[in-house]
C-alpha positions as CSV (number, residue, x, y, z in Angstrom):
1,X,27.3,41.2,5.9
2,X,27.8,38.3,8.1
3,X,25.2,35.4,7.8
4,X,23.5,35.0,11.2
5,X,22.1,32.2,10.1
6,X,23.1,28.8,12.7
7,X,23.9,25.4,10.4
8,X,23.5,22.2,11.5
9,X,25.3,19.3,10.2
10,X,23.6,15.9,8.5
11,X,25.7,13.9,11.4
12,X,23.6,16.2,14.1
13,X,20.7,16.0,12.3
14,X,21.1,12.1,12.2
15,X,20.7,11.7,15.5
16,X,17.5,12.9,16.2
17,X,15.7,10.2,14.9
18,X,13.9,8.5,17.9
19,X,10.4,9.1,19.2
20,X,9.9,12.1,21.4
21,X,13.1,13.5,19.4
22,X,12.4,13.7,15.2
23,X,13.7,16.4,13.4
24,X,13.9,16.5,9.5
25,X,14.7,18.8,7.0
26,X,12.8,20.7,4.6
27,X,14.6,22.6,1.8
28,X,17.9,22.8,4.3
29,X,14.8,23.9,7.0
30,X,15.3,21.8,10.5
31,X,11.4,21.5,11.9
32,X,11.1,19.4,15.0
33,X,7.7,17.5,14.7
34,X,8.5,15.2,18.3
35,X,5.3,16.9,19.6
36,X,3.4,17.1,16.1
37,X,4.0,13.6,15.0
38,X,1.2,12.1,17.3
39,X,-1.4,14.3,15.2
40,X,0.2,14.1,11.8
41,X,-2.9,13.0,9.6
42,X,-0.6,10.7,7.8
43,X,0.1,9.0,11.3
44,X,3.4,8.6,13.2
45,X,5.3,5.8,11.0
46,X,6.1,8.3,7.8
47,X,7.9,10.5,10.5
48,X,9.4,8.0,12.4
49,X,10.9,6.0,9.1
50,X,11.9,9.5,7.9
51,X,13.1,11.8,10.9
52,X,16.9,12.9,10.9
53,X,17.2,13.5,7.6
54,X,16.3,15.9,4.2
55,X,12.7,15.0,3.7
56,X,11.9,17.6,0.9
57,X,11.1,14.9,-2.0
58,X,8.7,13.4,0.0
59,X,6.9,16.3,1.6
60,X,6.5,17.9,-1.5
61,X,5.1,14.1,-2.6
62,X,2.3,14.2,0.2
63,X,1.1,17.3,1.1
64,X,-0.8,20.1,-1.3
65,X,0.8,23.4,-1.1
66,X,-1.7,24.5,1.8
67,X,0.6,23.0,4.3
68,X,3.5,25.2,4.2
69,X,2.1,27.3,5.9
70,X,1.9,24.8,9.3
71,X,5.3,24.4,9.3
72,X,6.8,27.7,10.5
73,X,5.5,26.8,14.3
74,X,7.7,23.6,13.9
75,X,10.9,26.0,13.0
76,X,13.7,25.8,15.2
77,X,15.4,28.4,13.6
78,X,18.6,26.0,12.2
79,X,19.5,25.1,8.8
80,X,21.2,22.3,7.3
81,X,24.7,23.0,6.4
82,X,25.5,20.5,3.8
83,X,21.8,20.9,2.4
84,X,22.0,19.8,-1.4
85,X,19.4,19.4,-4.1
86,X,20.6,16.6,-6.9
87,X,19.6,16.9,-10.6
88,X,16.9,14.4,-10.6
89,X,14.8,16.4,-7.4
90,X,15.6,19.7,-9.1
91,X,13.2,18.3,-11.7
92,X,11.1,16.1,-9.9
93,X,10.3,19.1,-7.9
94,X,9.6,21.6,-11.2
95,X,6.9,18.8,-12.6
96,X,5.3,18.5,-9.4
97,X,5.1,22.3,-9.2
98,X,4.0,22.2,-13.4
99,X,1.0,19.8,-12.3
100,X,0.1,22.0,-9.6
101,X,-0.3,24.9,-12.2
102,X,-2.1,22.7,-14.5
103,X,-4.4,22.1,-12.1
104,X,-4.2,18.1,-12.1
105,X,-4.5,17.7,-8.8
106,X,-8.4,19.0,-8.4
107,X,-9.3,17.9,-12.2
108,X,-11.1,14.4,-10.3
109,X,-13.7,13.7,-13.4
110,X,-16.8,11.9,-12.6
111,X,-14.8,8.4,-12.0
112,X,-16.0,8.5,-8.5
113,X,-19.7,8.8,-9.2
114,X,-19.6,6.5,-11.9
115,X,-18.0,3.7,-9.7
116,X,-20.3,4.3,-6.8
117,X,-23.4,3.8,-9.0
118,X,-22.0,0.7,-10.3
119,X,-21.1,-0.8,-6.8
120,X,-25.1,0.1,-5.6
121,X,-26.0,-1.7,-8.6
122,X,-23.9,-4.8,-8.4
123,X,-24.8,-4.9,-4.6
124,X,-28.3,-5.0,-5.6
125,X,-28.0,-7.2,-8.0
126,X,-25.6,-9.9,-5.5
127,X,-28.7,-9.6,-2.7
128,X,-31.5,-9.8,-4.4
129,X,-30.2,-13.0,-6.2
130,X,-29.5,-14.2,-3.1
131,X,-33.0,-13.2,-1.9
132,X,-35.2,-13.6,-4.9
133,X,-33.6,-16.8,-6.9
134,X,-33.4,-20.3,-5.8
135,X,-30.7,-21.3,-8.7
136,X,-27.6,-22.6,-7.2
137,X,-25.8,-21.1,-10.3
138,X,-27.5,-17.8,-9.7
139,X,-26.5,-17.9,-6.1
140,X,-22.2,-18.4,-7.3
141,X,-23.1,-16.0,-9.4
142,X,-24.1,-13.5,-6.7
143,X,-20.5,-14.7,-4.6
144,X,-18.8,-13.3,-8.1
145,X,-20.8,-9.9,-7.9
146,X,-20.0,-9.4,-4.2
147,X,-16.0,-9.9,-4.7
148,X,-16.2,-7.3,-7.6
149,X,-18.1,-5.1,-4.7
150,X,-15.7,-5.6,-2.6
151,X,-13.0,-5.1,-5.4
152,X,-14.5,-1.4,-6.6
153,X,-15.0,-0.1,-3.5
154,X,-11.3,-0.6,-3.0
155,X,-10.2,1.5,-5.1
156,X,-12.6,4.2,-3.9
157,X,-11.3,3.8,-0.4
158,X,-7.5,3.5,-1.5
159,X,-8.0,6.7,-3.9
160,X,-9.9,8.5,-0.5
161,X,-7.4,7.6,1.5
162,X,-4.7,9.6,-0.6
163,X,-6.8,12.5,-1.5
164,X,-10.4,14.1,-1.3
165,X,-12.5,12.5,-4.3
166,X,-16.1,14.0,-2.4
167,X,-16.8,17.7,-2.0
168,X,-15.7,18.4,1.3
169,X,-13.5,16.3,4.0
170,X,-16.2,15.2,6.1
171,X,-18.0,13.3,3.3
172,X,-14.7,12.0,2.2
173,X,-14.4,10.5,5.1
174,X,-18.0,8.8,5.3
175,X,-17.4,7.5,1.6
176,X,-13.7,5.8,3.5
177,X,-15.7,4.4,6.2
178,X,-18.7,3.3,3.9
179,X,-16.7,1.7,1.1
180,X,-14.1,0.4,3.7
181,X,-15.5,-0.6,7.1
182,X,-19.1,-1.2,5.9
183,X,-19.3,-2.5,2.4
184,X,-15.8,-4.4,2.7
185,X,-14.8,-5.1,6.6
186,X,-11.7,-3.4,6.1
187,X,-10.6,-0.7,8.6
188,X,-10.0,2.5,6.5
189,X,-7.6,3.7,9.6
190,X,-5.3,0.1,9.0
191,X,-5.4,0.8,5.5
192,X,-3.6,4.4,6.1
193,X,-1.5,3.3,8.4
194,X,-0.1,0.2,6.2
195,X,-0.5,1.9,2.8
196,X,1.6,5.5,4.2
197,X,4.0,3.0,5.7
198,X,4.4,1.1,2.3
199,X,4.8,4.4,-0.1
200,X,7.3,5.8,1.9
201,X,9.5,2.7,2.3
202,X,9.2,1.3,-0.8
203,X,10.3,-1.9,-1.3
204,X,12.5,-2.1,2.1
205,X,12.4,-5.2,3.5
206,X,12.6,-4.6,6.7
207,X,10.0,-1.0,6.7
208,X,7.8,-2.0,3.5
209,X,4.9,-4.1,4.8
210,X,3.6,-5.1,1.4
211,X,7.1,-7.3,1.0
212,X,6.5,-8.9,5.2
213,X,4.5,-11.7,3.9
214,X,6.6,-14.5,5.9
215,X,5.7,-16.9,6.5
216,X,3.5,-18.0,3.2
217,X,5.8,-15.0,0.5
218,X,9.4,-14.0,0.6
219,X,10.5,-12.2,-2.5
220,X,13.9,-12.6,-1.3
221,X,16.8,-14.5,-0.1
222,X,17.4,-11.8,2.1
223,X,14.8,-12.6,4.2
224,X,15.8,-15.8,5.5
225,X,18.2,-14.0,7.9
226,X,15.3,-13.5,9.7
227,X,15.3,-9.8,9.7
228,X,13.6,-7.5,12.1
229,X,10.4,-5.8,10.9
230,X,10.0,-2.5,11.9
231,X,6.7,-1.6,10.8
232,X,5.3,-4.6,13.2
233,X,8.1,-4.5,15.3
234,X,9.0,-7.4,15.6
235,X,11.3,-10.5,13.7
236,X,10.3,-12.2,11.2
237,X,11.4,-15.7,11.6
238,X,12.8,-18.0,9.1
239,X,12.1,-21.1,10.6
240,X,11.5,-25.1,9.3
241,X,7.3,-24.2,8.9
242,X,8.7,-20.4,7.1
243,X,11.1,-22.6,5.4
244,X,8.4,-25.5,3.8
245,X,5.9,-22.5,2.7
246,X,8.2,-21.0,0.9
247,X,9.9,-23.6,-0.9
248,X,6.5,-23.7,-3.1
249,X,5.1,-20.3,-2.8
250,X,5.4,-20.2,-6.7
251,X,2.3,-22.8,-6.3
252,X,0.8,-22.0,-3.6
253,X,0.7,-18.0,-4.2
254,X,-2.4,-17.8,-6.6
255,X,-4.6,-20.5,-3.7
256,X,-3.6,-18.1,-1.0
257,X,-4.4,-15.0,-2.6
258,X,-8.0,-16.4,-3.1
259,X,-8.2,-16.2,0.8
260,X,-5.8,-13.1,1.2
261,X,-8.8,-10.8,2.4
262,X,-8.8,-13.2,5.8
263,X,-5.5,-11.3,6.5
264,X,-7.1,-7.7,5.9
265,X,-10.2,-8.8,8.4
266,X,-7.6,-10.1,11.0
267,X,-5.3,-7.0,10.8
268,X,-8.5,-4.5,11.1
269,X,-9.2,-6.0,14.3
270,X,-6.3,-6.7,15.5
271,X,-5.5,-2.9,14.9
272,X,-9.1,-1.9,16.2
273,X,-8.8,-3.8,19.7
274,X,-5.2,-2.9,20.2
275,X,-4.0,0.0,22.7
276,X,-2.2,1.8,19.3
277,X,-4.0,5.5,19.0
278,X,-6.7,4.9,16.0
279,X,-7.9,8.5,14.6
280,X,-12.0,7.9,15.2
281,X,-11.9,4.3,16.5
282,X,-15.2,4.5,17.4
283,X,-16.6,4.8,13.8
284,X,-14.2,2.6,12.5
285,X,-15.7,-0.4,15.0
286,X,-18.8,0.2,14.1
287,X,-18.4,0.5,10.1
288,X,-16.7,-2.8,10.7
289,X,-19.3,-4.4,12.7
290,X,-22.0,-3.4,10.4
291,X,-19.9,-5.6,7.9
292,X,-20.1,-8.9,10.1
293,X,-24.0,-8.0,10.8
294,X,-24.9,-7.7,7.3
295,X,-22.8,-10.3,5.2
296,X,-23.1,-13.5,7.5
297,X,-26.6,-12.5,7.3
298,X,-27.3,-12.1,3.6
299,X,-25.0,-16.2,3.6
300,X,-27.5,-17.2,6.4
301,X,-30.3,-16.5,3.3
302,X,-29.1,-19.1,1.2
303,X,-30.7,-22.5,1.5
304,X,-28.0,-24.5,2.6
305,X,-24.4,-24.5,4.1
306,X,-22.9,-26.0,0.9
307,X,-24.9,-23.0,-1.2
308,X,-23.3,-20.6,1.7
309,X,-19.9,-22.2,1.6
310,X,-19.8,-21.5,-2.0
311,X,-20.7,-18.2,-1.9
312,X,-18.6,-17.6,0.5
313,X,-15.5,-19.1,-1.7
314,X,-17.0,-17.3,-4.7
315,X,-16.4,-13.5,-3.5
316,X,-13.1,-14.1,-1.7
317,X,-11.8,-15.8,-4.7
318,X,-12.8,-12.7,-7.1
319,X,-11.6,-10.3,-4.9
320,X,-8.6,-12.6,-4.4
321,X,-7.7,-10.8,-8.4
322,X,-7.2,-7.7,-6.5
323,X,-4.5,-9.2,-4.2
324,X,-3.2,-10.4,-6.8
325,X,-2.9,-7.0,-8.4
326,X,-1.2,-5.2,-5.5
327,X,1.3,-7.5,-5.5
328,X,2.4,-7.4,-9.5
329,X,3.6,-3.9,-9.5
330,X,6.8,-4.7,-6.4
331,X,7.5,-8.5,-6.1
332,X,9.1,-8.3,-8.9
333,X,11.0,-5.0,-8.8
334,X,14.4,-4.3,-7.2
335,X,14.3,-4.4,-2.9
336,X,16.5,-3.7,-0.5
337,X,17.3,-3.4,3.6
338,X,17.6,-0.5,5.5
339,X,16.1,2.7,6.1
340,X,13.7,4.6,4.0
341,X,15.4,8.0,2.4
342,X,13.4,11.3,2.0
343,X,16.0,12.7,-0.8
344,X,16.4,10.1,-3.2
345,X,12.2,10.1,-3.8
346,X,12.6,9.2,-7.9
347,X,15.2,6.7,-7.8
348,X,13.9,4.6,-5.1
349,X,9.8,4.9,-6.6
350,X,10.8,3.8,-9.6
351,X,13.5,1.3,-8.7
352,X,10.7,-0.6,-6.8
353,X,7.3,-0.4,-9.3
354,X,6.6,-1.4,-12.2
355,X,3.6,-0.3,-14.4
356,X,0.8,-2.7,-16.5
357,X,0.3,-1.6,-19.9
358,X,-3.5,-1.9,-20.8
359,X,-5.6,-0.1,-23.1
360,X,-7.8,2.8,-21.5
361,X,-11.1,1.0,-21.4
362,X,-9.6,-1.3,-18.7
363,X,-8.5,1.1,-16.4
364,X,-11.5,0.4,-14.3
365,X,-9.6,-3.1,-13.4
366,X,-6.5,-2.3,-12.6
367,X,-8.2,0.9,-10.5
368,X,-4.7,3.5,-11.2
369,X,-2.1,0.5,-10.2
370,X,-1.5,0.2,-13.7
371,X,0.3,3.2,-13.4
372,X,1.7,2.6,-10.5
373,X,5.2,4.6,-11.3
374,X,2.9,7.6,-11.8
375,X,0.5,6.7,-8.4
376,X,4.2,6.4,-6.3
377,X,5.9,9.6,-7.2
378,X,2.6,11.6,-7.1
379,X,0.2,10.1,-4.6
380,X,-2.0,12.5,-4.6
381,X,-2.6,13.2,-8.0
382,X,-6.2,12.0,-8.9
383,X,-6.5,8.0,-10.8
384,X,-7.8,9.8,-14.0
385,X,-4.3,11.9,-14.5
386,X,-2.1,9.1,-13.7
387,X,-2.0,8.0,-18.2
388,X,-2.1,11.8,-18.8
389,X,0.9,12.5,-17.0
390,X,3.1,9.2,-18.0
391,X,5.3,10.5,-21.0
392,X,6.2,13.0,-18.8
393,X,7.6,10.7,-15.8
394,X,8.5,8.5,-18.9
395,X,10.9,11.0,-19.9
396,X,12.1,12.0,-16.9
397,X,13.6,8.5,-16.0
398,X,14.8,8.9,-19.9
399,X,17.0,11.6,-19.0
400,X,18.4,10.1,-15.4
401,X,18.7,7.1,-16.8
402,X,16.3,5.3,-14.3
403,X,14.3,2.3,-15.0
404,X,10.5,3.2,-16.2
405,X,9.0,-1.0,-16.6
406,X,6.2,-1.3,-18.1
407,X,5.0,-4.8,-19.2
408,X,1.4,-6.8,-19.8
409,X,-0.7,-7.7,-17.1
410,X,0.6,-11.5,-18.0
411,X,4.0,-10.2,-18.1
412,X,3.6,-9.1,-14.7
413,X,2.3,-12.4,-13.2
414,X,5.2,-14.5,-14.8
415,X,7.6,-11.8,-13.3
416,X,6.0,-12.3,-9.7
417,X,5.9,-16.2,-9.8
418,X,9.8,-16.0,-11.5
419,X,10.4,-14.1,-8.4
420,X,8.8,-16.4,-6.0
421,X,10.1,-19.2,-7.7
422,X,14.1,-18.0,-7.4
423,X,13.8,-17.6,-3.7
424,X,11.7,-21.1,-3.3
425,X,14.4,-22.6,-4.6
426,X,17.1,-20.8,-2.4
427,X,14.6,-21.6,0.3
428,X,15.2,-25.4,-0.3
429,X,18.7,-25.1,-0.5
430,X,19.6,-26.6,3.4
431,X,22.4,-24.0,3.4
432,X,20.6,-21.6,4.9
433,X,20.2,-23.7,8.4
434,X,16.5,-23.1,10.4
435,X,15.7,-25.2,13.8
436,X,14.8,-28.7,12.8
437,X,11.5,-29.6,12.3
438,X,10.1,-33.2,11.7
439,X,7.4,-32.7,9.0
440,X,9.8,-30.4,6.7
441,X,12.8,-33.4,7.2
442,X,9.9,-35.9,6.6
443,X,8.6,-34.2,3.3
444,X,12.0,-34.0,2.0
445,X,13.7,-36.6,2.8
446,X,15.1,-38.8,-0.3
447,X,15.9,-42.4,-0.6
């Protein structure tokens, strides 16, 4: 019997790749999600990076198998002609699917609880030595309690914002907004919408916006082609300031982290007053105004501005460690340019992270990145299965003979600041030519 199937090639599929016209693949599937891709929970970017192309590895990566079943209104009735499965996604697929029937996925534990009951207490603790002690030591204490707030209840909003750690989605989503918008002035909707963009472009230069940094970081030589970014759309330009900041970004990148949450305020609004679509905007504005009511306000307690300055300096410079962290598991790693790709999943998760060895009583301070591997090639698995499952994605790299890093939580830092350090010093090399500039001739000038 003849196959009444109709195939599409990877060339036709290619092309519909632009807003208003995305088609993927799914298991040699063509789905058109032009219309869907303005609702997709994960927001319009994974789509975008992704349409015209097999998409299977990273489906299967992101969505619990409930949403199957959305997909047959998206059918346009074609298939993918030259549709083909390699080794290494025939069994990243089967341990996904072994998870599922191990029920790792809804086996959470009781981190959640036991992190929120620290964060009330240390938030109690921060205010009411602010409120009830007049020790200046006391009160820098207090800064030090706040950044570790603000440090836990990151990793509760980064773990809620890849899968539901509360009972049911709506308090999910008041835990995001509460430990996000509220307790850290961070909009929970700019996380998503940076953190889906970064999983699924790993380590691309010009889609990754964990590696856009320019023009304080460039982990790369690459860069100073001044290469388009598509996640802000816009280039990022490798001019003479670019050029002096980066020639000593090994020295200055531990300084700036201390103030990196500045850059996390500025991007919420930014995000929050602009004309993109923002999912619940309204109670994202008002979790982050209650921030800016309540913390300027427990500063304005303190005696005097240099008390408040220090506080101030105290909690952005502990939660500065945290910066710090989520940059340890890529600058280091292999990046390149160009498109993300939905069927090479495994090689390009683990070509671009790196895990932090650490015994299992310090998993609270790493908060999952430690297994960062792991948290990349299943997202949605929950923090406390991310050491369970290891030897497994150990020995899968093992037998596709990918790279599976893992090194010390010093090891990691020298690797970053090697990193940094390579490309500072391409960075000073005048070969790469930048508009002139007076103050970066006048600083290096010699003789």
């Amino acid at each position: 019997m003849a196959d009444s199937k109709v195939y599409i090639s990877s060339t036709e599929l290619k092309k519909h790749n632009k807003p208003g016209d995305l088609w993927i693949s799914i298991q040699g599937k063509i789905y058109d999600v032009s219309t869907w891709a303005k609702d997709h929970p994960g927001g319009e970017v994974p789509l975008l990076n992704l349409a015209g192309q097999d998409v299977t590895d990273a489906f299967v990566a992101y969505h619990p198998g409930t949403a199957w079943q959305y997909l047959d209104k998206l059918f346009l009735n074609l298939y993918l002609e030259d549709y083909k499965v390699s080794e290494v996604s025939q069994d990243y697929r089967k341990l996904q699917s072994e998870f599922c029937k191990m029920g790792l996925f809804e086996k959470k534990g009781h981190g959640v609880l036991i992190t929120l009951c620290w964060i009330v207490v240390l938030f109690i603790l921060s205010v009411c030595g602010v409120l009830c002690s007049e020790s200046k030591w006391v009160h820098i204490a207090c800064g030090g309690l706040m950044g570790v707030v603000w440090i836990q209840s990151g990793w509760l909003g980064h773990d809620s914002g890849h899968y539901q750690v509360m009972p049911t989605r709506h308090f999910n989503r008041f835990l995001q907004v509460l430990s996000g918008n509220c307790l850290a002035g961070i909009s929970i909707a700019w996380w998503k919408w940076n953190h889906n963009s970064h999983h699924i472009a790993c380590n691309s230069l010009d889609f990754d916006p964990d590696l856009q940094h320019m023009p304080f970081f460039a982990v790369s030589s690459t860069l100073f082609s001044s290469i388009r970014s598509y996640f802000y759309d816009r280039k990022m330009n490798f001019d003479s300031f670019c050029r002096f900041l980066v020639s000593y970004q090994h020295y200055t990148f531990y300084p700036v982290m201390c103030f990196a949450r500045i850059n996390l305020f500025a991007q919420s609004i930014i995000l929050l007053s602009s004309k993109r679509k923002v999912p619940n905007r309204g109670q994202e504005i008002l979790g982050v105004l209650s921030f800016w009511i309540w913390y300027p306000l427990l500063v304005s307690c303190l005696p005097n501005w240099h008390e408040r300055v220090i506080f101030v300096l105290a909690s952005f410079s502990v939660t500065g460690i945290q910066h710090v962290q989520f940059c340890l598991n890529h600058f280091s790693s292999s990046v390149y340019l160009g498109h993300p790709k939905g069927n090479d999943w495994f090689k390009k998760q683990t070509n671009g992270t790196l895990d932090i060895t650490c015994s299992s009583w310090m998993d609270w301070f790493h908060g999952g990145l430690q297994f960062q591997i792991e948290h990349h090639l299943f997202p949605r698995l929950p923090r406390n299965q991310l050491r369970n499952i290891s030897p497994f994605v150990k020995e899968l790299c093992k037998k596709h003979n990918l790279p599976y890093m893992t090194v010390s939580f010093w090891e990691a830092n020298m690797l970053t600041i090697a990193t940094l350090r390579a490309a500072a010093l391409k960075a000073q090399d005048l070969a790469y030519p930048v508009p002139k500039n007076l103050v970066w001739e006048a600083v290096n000038t010699h003789g």
